[in-house]
C-alpha positions in Angstrom: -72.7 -188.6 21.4 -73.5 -191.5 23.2 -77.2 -191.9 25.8 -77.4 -189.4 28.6 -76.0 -190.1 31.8 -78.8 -190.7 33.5 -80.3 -193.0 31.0 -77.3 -195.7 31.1 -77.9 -198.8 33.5 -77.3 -198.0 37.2 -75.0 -200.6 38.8 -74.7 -198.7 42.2 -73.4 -196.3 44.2 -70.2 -195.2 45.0 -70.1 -193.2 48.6 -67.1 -190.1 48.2 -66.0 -187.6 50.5 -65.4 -183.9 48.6 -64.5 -181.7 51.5 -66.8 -181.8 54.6 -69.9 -183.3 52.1 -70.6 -186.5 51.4 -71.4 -187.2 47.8 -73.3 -190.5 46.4 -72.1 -191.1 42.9 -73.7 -193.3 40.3 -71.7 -196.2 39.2 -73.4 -196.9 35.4 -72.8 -198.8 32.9 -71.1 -197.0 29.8 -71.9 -197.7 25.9 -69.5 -197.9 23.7 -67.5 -194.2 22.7 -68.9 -193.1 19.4 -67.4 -195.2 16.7 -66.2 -198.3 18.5 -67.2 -201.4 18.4 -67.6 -201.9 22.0 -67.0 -201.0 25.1 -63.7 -202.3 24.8 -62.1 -199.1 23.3 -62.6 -197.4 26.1 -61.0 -197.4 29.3 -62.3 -199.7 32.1 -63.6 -197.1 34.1 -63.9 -193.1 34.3 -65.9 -190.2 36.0 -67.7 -188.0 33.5 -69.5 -185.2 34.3 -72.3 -183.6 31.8 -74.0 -180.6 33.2 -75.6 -181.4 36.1 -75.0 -185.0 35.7 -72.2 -186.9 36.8 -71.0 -190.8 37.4 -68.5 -193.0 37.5 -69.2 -195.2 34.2 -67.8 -198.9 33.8 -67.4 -201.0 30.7 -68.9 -204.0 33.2 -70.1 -204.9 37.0 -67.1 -206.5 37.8 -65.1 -206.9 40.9 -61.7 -208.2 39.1 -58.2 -206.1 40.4 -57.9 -204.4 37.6 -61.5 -203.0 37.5 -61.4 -202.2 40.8 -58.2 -199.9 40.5 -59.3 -198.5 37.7 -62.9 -197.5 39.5 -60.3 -196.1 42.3 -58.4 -193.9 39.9 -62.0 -192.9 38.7 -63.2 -191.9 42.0 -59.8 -189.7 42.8 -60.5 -187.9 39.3 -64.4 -187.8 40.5 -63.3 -185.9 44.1 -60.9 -183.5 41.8 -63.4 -182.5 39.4 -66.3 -182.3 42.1 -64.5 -180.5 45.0 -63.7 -177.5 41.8 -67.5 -177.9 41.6 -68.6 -177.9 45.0 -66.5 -175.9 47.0 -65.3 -173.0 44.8 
């Protein structure tokens, strides 16, 4: 598998609202999947979660539309799979 969460380079935070909490979410920097190249197999950007761990993990700090959408559809999945987490 790839470097813990926690271990790949932090590029910011990402503010989200899961229920009535508010929940700070790392925005890292991801490696590329196990058995690729680079970074560019993978998609732009998603929300993994790993135990206790969790981010939003980008193939790069960019601001282009399409990164920016794709950091929006991560941060939807990121308020699914947390309010499960969270509220239940």
């Amino acid at each position: 598998m790839g470097m813990p969460i926690g271990r790949q380079e932090l590029l910011g935070f990402v503010e989200l609202k899961v229920g009535s909490i508010e929940v700070r979410v790392p925005l890292r920097k991801m490696d590329a999947p196990p058995g690729a190249d680079s970074p560019l197999d993978s998609p732009l950007a998603r929300f993994t979660m790993d135990g206790g761990s969790y981010a939003i993990m980008v193939r790069d700090k960019d601001e282009s539309p399409p990164m920016m959408a794709a950091v929006e559809r991560a941060c939807e999945e990121a308020v699914r799979q947390l309010s499960k987490k969270l509220l239940s």
